[in-house]
N, C-alpha and C positions, 0 to 999 in steps of 0.2 A: 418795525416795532411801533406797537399804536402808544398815546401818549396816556393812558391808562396804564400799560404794562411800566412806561419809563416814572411813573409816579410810584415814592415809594408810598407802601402800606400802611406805617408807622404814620407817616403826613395824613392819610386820608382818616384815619383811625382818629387820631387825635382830631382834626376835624370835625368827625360826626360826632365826638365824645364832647365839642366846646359847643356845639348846636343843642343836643340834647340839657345838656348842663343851665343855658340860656333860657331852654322855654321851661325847665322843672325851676326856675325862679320867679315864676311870678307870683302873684303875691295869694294868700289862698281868701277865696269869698269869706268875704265878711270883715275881715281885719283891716286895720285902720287904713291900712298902703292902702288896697285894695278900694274901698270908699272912697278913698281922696282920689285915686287912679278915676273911675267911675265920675266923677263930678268934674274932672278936667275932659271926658269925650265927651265928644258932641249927643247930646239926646237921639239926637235922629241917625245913629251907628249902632246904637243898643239894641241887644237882644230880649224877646220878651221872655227869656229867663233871668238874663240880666238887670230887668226893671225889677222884675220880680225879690229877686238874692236883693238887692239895692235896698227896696223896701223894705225888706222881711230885716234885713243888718243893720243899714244904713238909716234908715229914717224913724221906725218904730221902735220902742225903747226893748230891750232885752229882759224878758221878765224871769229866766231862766235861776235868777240871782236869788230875785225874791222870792220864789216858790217854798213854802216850806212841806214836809214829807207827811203824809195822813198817816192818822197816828191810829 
């Protein structure tokens, strides 16, 4: 009997269900975790989309607020 078959199903299940669970929590681009996340790695680990979302959230002011609607 291989030790795949002596594992039960319910273990392996619940498993991939706390793995999945783990990475659908991180934090989503742009919000505050996520910025403060970003300014604790290292510069030289980031991705140039990464710099990019960083900029565009994190360091340029949000002007979506002030917009108002053409009338």
């Amino acid at each position: 009997m291989s030790r795949l078959e002596r594992t039960s199903w319910p273990k392996v299940s619940l498993a991939v269900l706390a793995v999945v669970a783990l990475l659908a929590g991180c934090a989503p681009v742009g919000s505050a975790r996520w910025c403060a996340n970003m300014k604790a790695k290292p510069k030289g680990d980031w991705t140039a989309n990464e710099a990019i979302d960083f900029a565009k959230h994190c360091v340029l002011p949000d002007n979506d607020s002030k917009k108002t609607e053409p009338k």
